[in-house]
Residue frames as qw, qx, qy, qz and C-alpha x, y, z in Angstrom:
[[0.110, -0.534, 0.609, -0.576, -7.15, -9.74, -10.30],
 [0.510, -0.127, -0.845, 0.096, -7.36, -13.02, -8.40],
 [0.375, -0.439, 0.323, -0.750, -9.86, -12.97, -5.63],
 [0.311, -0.280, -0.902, 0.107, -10.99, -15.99, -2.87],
 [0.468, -0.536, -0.118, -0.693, -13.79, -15.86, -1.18],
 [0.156, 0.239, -0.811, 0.511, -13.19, -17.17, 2.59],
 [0.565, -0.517, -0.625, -0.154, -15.80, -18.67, 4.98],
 [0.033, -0.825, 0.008, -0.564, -16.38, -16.53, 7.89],
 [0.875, -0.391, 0.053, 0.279, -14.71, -19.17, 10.61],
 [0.790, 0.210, 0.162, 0.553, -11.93, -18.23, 8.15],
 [0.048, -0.937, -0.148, -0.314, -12.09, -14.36, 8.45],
 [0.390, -0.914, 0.011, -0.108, -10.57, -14.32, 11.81],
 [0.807, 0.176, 0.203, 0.526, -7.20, -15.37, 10.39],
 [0.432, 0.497, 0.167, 0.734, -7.09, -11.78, 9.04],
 [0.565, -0.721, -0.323, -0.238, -8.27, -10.39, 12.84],
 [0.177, 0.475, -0.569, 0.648, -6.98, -8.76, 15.57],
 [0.195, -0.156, -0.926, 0.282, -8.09, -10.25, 18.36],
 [0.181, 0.444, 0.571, -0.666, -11.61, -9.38, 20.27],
 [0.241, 0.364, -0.174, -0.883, -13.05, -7.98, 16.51],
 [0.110, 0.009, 0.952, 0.287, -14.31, -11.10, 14.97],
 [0.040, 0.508, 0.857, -0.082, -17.47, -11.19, 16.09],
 [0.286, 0.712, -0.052, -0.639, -18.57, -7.21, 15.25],
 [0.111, -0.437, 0.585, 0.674, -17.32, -8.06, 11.87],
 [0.052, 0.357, 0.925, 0.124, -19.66, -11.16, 11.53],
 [0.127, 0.597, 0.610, -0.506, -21.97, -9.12, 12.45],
 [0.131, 0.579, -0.319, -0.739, -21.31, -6.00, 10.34],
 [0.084, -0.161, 0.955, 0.234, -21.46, -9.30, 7.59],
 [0.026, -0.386, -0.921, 0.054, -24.38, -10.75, 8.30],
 [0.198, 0.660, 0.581, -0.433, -26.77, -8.42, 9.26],
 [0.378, 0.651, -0.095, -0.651, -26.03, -6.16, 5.77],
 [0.896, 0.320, 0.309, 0.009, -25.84, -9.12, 3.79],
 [0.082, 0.861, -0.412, -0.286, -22.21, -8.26, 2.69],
 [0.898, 0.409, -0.116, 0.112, -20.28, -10.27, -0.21],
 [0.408, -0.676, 0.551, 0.269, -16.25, -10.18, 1.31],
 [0.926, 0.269, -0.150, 0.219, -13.54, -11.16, -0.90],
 [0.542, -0.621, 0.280, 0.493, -9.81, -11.23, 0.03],
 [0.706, 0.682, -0.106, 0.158, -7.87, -10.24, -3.15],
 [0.813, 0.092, 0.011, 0.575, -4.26, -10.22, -4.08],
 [0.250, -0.488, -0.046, 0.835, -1.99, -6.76, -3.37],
 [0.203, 0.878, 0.362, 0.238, -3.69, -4.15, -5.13],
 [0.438, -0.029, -0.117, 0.891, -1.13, -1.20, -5.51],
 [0.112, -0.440, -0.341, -0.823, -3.96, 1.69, -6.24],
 [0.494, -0.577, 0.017, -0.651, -6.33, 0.83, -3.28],
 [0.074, -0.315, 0.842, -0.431, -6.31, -0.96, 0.17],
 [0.229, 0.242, 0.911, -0.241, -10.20, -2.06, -0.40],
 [0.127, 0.102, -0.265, -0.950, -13.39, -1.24, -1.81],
 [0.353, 0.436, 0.725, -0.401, -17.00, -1.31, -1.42],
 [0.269, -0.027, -0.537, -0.799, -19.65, -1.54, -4.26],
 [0.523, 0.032, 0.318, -0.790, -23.22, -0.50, -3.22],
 [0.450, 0.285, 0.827, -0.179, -26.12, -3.48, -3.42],
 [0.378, 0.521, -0.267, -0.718, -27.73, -3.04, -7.11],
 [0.811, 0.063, -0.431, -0.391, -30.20, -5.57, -9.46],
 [0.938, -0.239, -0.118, -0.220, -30.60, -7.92, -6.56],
 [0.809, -0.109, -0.485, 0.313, -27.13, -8.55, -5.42],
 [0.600, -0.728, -0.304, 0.131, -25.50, -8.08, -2.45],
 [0.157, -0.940, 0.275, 0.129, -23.11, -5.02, -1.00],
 [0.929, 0.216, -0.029, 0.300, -19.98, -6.32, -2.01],
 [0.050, 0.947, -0.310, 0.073, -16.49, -5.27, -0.38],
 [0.858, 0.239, -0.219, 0.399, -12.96, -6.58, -1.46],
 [0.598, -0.775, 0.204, 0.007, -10.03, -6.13, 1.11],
 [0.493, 0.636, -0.587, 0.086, -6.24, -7.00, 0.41],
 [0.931, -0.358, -0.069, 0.014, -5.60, -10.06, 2.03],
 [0.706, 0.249, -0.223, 0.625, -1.44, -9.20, 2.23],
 [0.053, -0.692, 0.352, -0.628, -1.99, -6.09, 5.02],
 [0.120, 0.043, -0.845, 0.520, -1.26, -6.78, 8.74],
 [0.182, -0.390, -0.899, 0.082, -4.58, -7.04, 11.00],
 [0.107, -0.632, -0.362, 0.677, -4.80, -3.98, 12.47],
 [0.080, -0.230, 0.624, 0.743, -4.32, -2.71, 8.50],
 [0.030, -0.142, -0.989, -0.032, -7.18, -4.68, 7.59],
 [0.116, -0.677, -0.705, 0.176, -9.86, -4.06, 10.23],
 [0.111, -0.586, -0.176, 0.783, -9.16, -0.35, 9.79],
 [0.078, 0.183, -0.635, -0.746, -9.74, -0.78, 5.77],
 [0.260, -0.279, -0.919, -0.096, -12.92, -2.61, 6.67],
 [0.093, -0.536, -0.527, 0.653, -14.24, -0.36, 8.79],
 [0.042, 0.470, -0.172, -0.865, -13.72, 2.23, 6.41],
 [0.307, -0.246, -0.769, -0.505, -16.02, -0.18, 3.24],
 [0.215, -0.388, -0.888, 0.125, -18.01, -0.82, 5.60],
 [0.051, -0.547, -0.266, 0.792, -18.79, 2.93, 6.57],
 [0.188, 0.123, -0.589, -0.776, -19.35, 3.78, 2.96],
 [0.212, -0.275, -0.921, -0.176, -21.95, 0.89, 2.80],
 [0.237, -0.647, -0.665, 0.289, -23.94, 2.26, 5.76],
 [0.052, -0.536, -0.136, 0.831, -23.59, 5.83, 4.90],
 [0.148, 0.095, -0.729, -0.661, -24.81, 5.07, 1.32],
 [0.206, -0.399, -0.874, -0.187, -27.56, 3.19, 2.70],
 [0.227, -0.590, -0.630, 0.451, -28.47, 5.46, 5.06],
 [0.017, 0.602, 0.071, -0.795, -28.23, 9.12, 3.34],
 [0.709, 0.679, 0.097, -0.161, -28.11, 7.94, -0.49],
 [0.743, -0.140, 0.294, 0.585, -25.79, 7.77, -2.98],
 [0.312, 0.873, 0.055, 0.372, -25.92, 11.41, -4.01],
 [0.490, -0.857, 0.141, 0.077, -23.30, 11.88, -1.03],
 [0.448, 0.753, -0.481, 0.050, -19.98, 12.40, -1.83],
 [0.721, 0.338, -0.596, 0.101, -17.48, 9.49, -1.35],
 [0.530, -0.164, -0.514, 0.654, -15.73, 10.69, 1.58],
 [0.037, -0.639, -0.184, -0.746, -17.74, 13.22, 1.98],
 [0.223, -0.299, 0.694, -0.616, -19.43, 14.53, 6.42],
 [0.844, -0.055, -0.121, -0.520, -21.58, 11.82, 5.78],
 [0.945, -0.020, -0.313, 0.090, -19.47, 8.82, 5.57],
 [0.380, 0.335, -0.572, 0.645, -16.59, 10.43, 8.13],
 [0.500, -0.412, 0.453, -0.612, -19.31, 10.90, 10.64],
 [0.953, -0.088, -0.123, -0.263, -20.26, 7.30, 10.29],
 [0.771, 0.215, -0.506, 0.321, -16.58, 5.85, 10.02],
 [0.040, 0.433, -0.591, 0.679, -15.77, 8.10, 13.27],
 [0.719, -0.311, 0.146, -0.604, -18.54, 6.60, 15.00],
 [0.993, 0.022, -0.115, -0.017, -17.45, 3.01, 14.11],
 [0.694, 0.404, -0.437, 0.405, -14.04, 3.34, 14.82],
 [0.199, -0.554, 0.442, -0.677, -14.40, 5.05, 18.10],
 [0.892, -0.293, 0.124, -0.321, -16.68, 1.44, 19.19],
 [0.838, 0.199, -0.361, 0.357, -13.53, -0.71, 17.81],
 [0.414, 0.516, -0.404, 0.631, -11.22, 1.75, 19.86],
 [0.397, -0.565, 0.448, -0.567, -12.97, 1.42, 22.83],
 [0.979, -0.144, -0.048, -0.138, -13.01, -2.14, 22.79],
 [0.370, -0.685, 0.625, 0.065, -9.17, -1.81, 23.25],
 [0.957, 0.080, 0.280, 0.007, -8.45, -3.88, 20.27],
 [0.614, 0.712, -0.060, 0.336, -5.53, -1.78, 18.86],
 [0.630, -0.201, -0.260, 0.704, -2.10, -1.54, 20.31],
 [0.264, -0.727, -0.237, 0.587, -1.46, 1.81, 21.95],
 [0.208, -0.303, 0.427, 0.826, 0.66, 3.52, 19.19],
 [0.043, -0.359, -0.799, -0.481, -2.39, 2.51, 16.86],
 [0.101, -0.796, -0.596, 0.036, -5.17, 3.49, 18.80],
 [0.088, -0.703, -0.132, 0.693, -3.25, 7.03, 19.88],
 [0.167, 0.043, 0.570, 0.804, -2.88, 7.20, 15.74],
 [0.022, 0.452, 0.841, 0.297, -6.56, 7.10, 15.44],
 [0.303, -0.622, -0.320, 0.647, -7.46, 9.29, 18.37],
 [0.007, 0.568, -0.211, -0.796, -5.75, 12.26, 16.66],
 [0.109, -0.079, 0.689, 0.712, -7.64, 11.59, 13.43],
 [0.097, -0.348, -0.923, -0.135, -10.51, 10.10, 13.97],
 [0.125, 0.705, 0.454, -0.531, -12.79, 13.42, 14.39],
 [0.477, 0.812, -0.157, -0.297, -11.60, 14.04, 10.48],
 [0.823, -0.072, 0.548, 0.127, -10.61, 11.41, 8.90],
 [0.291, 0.428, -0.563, -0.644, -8.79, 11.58, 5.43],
 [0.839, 0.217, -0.034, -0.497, -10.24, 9.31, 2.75],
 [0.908, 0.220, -0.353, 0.053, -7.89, 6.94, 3.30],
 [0.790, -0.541, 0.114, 0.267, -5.14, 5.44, 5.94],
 [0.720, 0.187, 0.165, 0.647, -2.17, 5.96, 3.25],
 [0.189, 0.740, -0.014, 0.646, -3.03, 9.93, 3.48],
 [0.603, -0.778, 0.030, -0.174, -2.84, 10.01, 7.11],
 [0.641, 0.448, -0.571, 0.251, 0.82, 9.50, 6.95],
 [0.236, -0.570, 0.647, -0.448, 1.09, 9.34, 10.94],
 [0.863, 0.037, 0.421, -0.276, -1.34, 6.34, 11.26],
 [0.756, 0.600, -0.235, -0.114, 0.55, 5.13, 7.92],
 [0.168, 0.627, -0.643, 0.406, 4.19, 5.17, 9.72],
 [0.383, -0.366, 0.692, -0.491, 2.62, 3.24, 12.69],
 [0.926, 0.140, 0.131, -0.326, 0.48, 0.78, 11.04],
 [0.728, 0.463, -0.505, 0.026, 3.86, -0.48, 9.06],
 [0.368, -0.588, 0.642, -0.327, 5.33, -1.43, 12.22],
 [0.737, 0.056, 0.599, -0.308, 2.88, -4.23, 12.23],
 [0.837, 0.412, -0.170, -0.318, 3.77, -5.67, 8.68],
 [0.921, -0.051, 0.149, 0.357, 6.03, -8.74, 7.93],
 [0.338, -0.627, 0.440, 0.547, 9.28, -7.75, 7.33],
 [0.691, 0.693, 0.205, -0.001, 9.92, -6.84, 3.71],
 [0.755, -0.360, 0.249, 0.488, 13.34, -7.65, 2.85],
 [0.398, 0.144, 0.233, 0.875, 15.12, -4.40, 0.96],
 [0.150, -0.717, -0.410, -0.543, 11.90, -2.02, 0.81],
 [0.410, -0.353, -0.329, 0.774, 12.31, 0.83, 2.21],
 [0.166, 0.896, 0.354, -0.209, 9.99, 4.46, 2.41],
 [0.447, 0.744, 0.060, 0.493, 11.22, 6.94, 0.21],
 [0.379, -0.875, 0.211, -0.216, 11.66, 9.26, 3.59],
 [0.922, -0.315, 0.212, 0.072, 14.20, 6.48, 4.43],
 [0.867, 0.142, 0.153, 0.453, 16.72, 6.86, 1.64],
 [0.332, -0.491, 0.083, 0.801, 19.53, 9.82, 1.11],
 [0.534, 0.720, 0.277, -0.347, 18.67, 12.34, -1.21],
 [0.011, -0.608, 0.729, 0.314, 20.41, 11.71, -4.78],
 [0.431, -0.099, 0.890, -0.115, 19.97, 8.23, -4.54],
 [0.516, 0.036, -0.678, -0.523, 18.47, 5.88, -7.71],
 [0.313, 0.023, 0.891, -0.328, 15.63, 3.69, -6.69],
 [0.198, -0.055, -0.935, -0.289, 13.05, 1.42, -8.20],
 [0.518, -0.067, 0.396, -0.755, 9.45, 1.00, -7.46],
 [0.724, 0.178, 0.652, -0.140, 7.01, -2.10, -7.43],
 [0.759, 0.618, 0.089, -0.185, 6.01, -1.23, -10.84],
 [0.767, 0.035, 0.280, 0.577, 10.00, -1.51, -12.17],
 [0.443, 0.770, 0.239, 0.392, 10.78, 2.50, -12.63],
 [0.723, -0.014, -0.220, 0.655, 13.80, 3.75, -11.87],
 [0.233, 0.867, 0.037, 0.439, 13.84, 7.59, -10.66],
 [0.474, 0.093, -0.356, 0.800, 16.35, 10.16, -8.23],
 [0.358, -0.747, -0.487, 0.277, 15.43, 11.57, -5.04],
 [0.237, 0.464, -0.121, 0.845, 15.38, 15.30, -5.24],
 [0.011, -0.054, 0.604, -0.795, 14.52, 17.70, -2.37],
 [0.085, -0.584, -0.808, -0.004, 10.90, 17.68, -0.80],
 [0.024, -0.244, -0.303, -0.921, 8.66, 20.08, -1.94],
 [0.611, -0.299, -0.082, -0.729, 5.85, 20.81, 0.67],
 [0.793, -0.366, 0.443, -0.202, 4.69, 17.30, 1.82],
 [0.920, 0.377, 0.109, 0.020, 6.24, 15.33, -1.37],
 [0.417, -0.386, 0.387, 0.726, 9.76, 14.58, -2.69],
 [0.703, 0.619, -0.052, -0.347, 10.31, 15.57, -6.28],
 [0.730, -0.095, 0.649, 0.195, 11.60, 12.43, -7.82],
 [0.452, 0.557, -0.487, -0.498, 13.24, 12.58, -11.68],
 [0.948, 0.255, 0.188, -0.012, 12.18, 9.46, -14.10],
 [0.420, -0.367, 0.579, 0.594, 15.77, 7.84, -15.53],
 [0.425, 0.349, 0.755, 0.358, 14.09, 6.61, -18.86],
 [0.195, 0.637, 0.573, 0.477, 12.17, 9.71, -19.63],
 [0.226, 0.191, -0.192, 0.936, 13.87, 12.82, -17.51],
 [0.336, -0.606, -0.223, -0.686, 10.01, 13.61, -16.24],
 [0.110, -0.251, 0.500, -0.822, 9.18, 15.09, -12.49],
 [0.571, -0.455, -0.592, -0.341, 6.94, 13.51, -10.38],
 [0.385, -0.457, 0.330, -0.731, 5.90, 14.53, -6.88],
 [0.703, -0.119, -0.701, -0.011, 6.02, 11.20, -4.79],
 [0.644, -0.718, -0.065, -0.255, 4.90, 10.44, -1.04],
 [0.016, -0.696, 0.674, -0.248, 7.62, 9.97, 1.61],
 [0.468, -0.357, 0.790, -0.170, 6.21, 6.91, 2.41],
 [0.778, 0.416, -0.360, -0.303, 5.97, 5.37, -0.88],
 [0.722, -0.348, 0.518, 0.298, 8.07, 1.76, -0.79],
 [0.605, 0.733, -0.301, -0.080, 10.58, 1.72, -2.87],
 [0.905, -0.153, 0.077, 0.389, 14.08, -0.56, -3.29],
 [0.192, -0.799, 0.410, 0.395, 17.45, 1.48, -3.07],
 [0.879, 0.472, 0.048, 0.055, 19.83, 1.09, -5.97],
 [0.522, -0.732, 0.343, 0.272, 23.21, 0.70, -5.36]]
C-alpha cells in the first residue's frame, strides 16, 4: 500500500479550518510518525503503539473529506494516549480509550470547527462512541455529505430492492430484504448470503 509522508505546513491541506494547530500539537508533543495512504477499503486509519525506539506511528486515508479525517485522527490519536496512559492490556475500544476520545472530541467540538449537522452527529454519540465512524451510521450519512461527488456510487439503502449491483472489489450480488440493521444480499457467481451495511457504496447495474 502506497504511503507519503507530508510535512506538517502540508497537513493543513487535509484540515478543517481552526484544527491545524491542536493537531501539530497532538504531533509534536507525542512524537507521532503521520502518513497519508491511499483508500484503504477495511479501515479509515490506524495507530501502532511506540516499540524498539521508534516512534507512535498513525496512517490516515488521505481520499476522506476533512471533517472525515480529523474525526479518524482524533480517534488514532485517542488510542495512542489511552495506551500510553493505562497500558496496552486495555482493550482496543475498550472505557478507556472512549473516555479519552470523548474528551478530545468534545475540545474539537467546542472549538466550533464542525458544521452543525456534524457536530449535532457527534453530540448524540460522543458519550459512547462505537469503535469506529462507519458503525455510527448517523454520523456516517452526514459525514458523506462532505465528500466529492462520486459519479454512479450509491449506498446500498439507496437502491430498490431486487436490483444487481457491484462493489469496489468487482462482485456482483441482489438486494434482498433487510434483516435487523443489514440487507441480505445474494452473491451471482456463487449463490452465497451475505449480510451487508445500508451504507455500503456500491454501483447499480442496469
Amino acid at each position: 500500500m502506497p504511503k507519503t509522508e507530508h510535512p506538517l505546513h502540508h497537513l493543513a491541506t487535509y484540515l478543517p479550518e481552526n484544527s491545524f494547530e491542536q493537531v501539530v500539537h497532538f504531533i509534536q508533543h507525542y512524537k507521532v510518525h503521520l502518513t497519508i495512504t491511499a483508500q484503504r477499503n477495511s479501515v479509515l486509519g490506524d495507530y501502532r503503539n511506540a516499540v524498539n525506539g521508534k516512534n507512535h506511528r498513525i496512517s490516515i486515508n488521505g481520499n476522506l473529506n476533512k471533517f472525515s479525517f480529523l474525526i479518524t485522527l482524533i480517534h488514532e490519536v485517542a488510542h495512542l494516549i489511552a495506551f500510553e496512559k493505562y497500558g496496552l492490556r486495555i482493550q482496543p475500544h475498550g472505557r478507556e480509550w472512549k473516555f479519552v476520545y470523548s474528551s478530545l472530541l468534545k475540545d474539537f467540538i467546542n472549538k466550533k470547527i464542525f458544521p452543525q449537522d456534524i457536530e449535532a452527529a457527534l453530540n448524540s454519540s460522543v458519550h459512547n462512541p462505537a469503535a469506529s465512524s462507519c458503525a455510527e451510521e448517523g454520523l456516517m450519512r452526514v459525514l458523506r455529505k462532505y465528500d466529492e461527488n462520486k459519479a454512479g456510487i450509491l449506498l446500498l439503502e439507496e437502491i430498490p430492492g431486487g436490483a444487481w449491483f457491484v462493489t469496489r472489489e468487482g462482485r456482483v450480488f441482489q438486494k434482498g430484504e433487510k434483516l435487523r440493521k443489514r440487507f441480505r444480499c445474494t452473491e451471482k457467481n456463487t449463490g452465497k448470503v451475505y449480510l451487508i451495511s445500508p451504507l455500503y457504496e456500491v454501483k447499480l447495474l442496469t
